[in-house]
N, C-alpha and C positions, 0 to 999 in steps of 0.2 A: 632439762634433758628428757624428763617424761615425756613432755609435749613433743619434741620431737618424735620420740620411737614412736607414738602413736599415729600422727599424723603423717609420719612414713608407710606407717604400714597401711593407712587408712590410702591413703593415694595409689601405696602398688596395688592393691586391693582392687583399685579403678583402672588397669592396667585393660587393655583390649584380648589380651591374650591370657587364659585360663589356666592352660598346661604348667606343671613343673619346670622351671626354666634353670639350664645347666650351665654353668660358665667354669672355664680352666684358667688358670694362672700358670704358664709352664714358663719353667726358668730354666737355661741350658749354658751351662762352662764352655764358653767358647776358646778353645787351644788350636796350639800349632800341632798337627799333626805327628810332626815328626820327633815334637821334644816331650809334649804334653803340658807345657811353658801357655801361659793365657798369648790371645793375640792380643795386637797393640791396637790402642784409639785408633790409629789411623784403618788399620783393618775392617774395626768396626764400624768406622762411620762411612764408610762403602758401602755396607749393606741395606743402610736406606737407599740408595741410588737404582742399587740392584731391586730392590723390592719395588720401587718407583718404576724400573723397567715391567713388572709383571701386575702390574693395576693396582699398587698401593700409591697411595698419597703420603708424602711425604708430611709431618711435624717439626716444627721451628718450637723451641723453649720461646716460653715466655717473655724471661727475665731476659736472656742470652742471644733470643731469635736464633738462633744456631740449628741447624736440624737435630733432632736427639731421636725419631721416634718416624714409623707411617700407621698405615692405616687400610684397614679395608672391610668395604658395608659387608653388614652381614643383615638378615632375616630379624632378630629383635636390637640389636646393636653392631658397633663393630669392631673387629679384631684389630688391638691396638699392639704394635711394634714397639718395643723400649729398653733402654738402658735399665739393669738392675740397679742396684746402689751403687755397686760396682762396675764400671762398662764393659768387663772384660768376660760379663755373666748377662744374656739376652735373655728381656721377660716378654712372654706373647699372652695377652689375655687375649681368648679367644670370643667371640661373638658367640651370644649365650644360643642353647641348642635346646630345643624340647622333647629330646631322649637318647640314648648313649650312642647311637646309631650314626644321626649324624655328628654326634661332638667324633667320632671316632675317623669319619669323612673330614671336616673340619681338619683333624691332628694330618692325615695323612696328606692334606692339599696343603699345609703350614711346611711338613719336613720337603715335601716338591719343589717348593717355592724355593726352600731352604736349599736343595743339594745341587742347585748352578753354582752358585757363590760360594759351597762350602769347598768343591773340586777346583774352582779359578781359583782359592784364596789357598789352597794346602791345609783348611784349616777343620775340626771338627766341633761340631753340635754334644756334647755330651749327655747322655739319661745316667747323669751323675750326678749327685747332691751337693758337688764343691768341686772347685779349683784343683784339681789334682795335684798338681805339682807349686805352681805360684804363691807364697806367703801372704795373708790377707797386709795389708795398709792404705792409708791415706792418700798414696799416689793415685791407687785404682779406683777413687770414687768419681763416680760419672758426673759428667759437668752437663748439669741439669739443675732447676729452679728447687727441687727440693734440698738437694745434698751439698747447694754451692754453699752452707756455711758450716762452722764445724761445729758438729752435734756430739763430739767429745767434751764440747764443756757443760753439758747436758748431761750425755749419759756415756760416760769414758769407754773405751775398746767397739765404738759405732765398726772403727774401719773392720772390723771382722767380721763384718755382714759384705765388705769386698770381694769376698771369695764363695759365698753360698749359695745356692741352689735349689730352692724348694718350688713346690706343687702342692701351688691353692685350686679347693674348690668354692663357687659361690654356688648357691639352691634357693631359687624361690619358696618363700614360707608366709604364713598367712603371720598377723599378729598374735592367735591362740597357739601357735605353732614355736614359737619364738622360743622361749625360755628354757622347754623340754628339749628342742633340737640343741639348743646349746650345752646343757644339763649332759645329753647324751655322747655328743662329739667329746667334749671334755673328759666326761666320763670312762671313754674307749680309749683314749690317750696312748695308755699305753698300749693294746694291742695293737692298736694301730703302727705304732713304732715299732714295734716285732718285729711286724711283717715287711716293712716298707722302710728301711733304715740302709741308709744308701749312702753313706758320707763317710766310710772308714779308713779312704784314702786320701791322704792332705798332705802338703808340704814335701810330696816327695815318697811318702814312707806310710806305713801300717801304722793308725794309732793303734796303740795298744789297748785303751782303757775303752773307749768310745764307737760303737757302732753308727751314729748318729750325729756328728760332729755338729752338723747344721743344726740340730736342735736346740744341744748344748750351746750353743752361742748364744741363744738365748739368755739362758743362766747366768751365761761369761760376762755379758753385756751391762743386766742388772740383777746383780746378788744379792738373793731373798728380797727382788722386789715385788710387789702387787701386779703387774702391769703384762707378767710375764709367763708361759705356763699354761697349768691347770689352777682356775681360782682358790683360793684358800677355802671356799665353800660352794655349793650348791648353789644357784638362784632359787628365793621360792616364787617368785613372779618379775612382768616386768619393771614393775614399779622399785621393786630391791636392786635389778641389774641397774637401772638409769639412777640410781641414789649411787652406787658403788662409782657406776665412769663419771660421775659429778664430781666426785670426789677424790678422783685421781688428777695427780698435777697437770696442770696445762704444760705446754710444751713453745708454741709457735702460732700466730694467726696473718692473714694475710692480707694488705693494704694496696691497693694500685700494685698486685702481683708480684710486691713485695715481703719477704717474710720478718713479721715483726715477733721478737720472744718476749713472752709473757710466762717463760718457764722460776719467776721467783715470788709470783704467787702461790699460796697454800692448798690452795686445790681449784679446780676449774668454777666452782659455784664461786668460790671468793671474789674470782676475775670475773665473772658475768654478773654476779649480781649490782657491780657498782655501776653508776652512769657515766664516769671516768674514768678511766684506766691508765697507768702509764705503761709501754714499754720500750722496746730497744732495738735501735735495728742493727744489721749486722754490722758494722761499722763501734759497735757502742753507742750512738746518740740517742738519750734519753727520745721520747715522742710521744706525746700524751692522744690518747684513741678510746673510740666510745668501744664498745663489745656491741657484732652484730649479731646476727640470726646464724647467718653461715659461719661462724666461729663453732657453733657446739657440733654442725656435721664433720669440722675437720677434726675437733677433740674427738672424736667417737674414734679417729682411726689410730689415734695416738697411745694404743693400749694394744699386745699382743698375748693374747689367750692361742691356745691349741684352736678350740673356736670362739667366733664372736660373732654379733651382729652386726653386720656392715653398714658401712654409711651409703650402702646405695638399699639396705634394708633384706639384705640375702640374708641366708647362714654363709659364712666364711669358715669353712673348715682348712687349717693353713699351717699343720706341721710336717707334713712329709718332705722328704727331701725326694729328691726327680729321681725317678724309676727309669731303669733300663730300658732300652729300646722296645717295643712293642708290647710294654707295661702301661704306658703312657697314661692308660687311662683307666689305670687302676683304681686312683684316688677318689676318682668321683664316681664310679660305680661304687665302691663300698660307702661312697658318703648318702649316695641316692638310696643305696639300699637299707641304711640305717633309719634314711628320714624318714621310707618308703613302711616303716614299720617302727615307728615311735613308741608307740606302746608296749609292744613286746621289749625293746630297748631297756626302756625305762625300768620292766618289772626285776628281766635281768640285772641292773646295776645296783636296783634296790636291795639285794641281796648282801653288799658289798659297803663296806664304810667309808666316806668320803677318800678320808686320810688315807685308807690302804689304795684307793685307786691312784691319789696322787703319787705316791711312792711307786704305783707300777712302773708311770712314766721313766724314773730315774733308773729303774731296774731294768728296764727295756732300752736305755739310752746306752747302757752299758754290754747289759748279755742279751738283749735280741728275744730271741723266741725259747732262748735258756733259761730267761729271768725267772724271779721266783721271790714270793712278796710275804710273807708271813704264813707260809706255808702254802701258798696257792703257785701254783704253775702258769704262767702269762699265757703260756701257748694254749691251754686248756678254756682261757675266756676270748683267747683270740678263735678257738674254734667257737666257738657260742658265738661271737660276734658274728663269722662269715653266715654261722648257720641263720644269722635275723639276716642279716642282711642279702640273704638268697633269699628268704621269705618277701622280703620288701620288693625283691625286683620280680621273681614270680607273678606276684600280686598286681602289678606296673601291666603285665600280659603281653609284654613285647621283645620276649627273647633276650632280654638285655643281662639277666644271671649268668649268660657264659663270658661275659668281662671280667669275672670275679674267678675262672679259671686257673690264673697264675697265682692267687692269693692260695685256692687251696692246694696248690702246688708246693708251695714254698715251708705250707703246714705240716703236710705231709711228709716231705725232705726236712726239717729241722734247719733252715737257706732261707734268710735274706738275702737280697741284692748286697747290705755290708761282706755276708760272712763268704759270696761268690765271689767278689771283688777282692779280698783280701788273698785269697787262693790265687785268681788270675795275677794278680802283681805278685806274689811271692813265684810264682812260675815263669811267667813271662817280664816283668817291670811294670815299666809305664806303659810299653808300646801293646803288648795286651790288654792295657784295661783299656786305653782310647780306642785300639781297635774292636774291640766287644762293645761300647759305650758309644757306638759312633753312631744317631739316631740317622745318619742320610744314607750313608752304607748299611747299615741294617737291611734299610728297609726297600733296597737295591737290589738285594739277593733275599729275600722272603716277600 
């Protein structure tokens, strides 16, 4: 697993392009308008056709050939169309940007694209963290090569990832860059949840306990597991992170596009280190297989930290839940601006004992920008965080600190997007939050 992160990073390293490169992961709860009710498959699988009319390329599943997915060039990659876990929830990784400027042209040419089909179909894009009204299950998992088998007998309550909503960001990092970027995302955890916790309406109704539903599902998913979170400790380099994801259980690898599980091995070294392996495919039949090279890049993704290092070799900063309309691109300004000034990050956090930051997280999952952690105030290191990360973007020299606008908005009012969402439904219902939430109308009238 060493060898890999090294010789990852050594290759982006060879990369033609020098600049910072920015990529978004936007995920949006696709509803009926009028109920706040998810649309149906059939809805959705329209919208490739429509995006096929405005110069995407359509994707055929592998396994399934079925369309699931389009596509469109971008400048270092391209903007991939798809089904979330759940198909009733649309993911757009956008084609990576080299400054907030364009990713922010990118966001607004993606919701364009979006608001012909979203006014044919009655249906809305949401800058929500979850299914509003629709119950997570099993029905809603998208019929695509990942999730065609059932990952409940792996890791029980998967279908609760049917209904959620979140906004990753990826950031080009050098390999010296690696362990502290991660070190510091994780570290921010909870302020970051403070401010950007968008998931407090589900199933209908106000949770009560949870500003963050989406994050908690995590938790929900695997209880006090390793895999999930903020690590139980710090990295001190990369040599410690790649011994850790070696050592978490494998999951699945993949044969002639086939998913084979190799989830009752003891940890992933076990499974790679032999020259034969047995596993199983989805059917149950036993299938005896060598371990290749490309097994340990798909184990890298089989682990969810607050952040991680990616198997394409970014930082993946990946707990927010989807920000409000004209937020959008909150997540990855405050993530540029943290990387944008490491150092200072770092010294800040050093101040702070592992253990009390992971607790912010819970504290911030619950009361938001209220939370309060052994006598420290969340909102008091979420202001220190904004303030590094206006320093990082400063520093950057290209205007890009006024993205970070709505964050110190939100600091200043004592308001997350949960605790404004919880107001609009207790005043209006459903039909206010969709209509507040609705990224195509939004951005119709501003």
């Amino acid at each position: 697993m060493y060898e890999f992160f090294q010789q990852g990073f050594q290759k982006a390293a060879n990369q033609p392009f020098q600049a910072r490169r920015i990529g978004a992961e936007l995920k949006f709860p696709l509803v009926q308008r009028q109920t706040g009710e998810a649309a149906s498959l059939t809805t959705v699988n329209h919208l490739w056709q429509h995006l096929a009319e405005r110069n995407w390329k359509v994707i055929d599943d592998p396994l399934t050939h079925k369309p699931v997915g389009a596509r469109k060039p971008g400048e270092f990659n391209d903007t991939i169309a798809g089904y979330a876990i759940g198909f009733c929830n649309l993911e757009f990784s956008l084609a990576h940007a080299g400054d907030l400027h364009t990713l922010e042209q990118q966001i607004d040419s993606l919701v364009a694209d979006l608001a012909p089909f979203s006014d044919a179909h009655d249906v809305s894009f949401l800058g929500h963290g979850i299914q509003p009204v629709t119950e997570p299950t099993s029905e809603y998992r998208a019929p695509k090569q990942r999730t065609l088998f059932d990952w409940n007998a792996i890791f029980p309550r998967e279908y609760l990832f049917t209904v959620s909503a979140e906004s990753h960001v990826h950031l080009s990092i050098s390999s010296e860059e690696g362990i502290q970027a991660t070190n510091t995302l994780n570290g921010f955890a909870g302020p970051q949840i403070a401010l950007m916790a968008n998931s407090s309406i589900w199933k209908g109704k106000v949770d009560e306990t949870y500003q963050s539903v989406t994050e908690k599902i995590y938790d929900w998913w695997i209880p006090d597991g390793e895999q999930v979170g903020i690590p139980t400790n710090s990295f001190k380099d990369l040599a410690d992170y790649a011994r850790f994801v070696d050592n978490l259980s494998p999951v699945f690898v993949y044969r002639n596009e086939e998913p084979i599980l190799i989830n009752h091995y003891s940890s992933f070294a076990d499974y790679f280190g032999r020259s034969q392996a047995v596993g199983y495919r989805l059917s149950g039949e036993e299938i005896e297989i060598s371990p290749l090279p490309e097994d340990v890049k798909l184990h890298n993704s089989f682990y969810w930290f607050t952040a991680r290092i990616s198997r394409y070799f970014t930082i993946e900063n990946r707990l927010w839940d989807q920000q409000p309309p004209g937020d959008l691109i909150c997540p990855a300004a405050l993530s540029l601006g943290l990387l944008s000034a490491l150092p200072e990050a770092q010294e800040e956090l050093n101040q702070y004992n592992w253990s009390t930051l992971r607790l912010m997280r819970e504290a911030a999952l619950q009361k938001g920008l209220e939370g309060m952690v052994e006598g420290i105030a969340i909102a008091d290191l979420a202001k220190r965080m904004l303030e590094i990360a206006t320093l990082g973007l400063k520093r950057r020299g290209l205007g890009e600190e006024k993205f970070l606008d709505p964050l110190e908005q939100r600091l200043v009012l004592r308001q997350n997007p949960a605790t404004v969402a919880r107001e609009l439904f207790n005043k209006g219902g459903i039909t206010a939050l969709v209509g507040d939430r609705d990224i195509c109308r939004y951005k119709a009238i501003n």
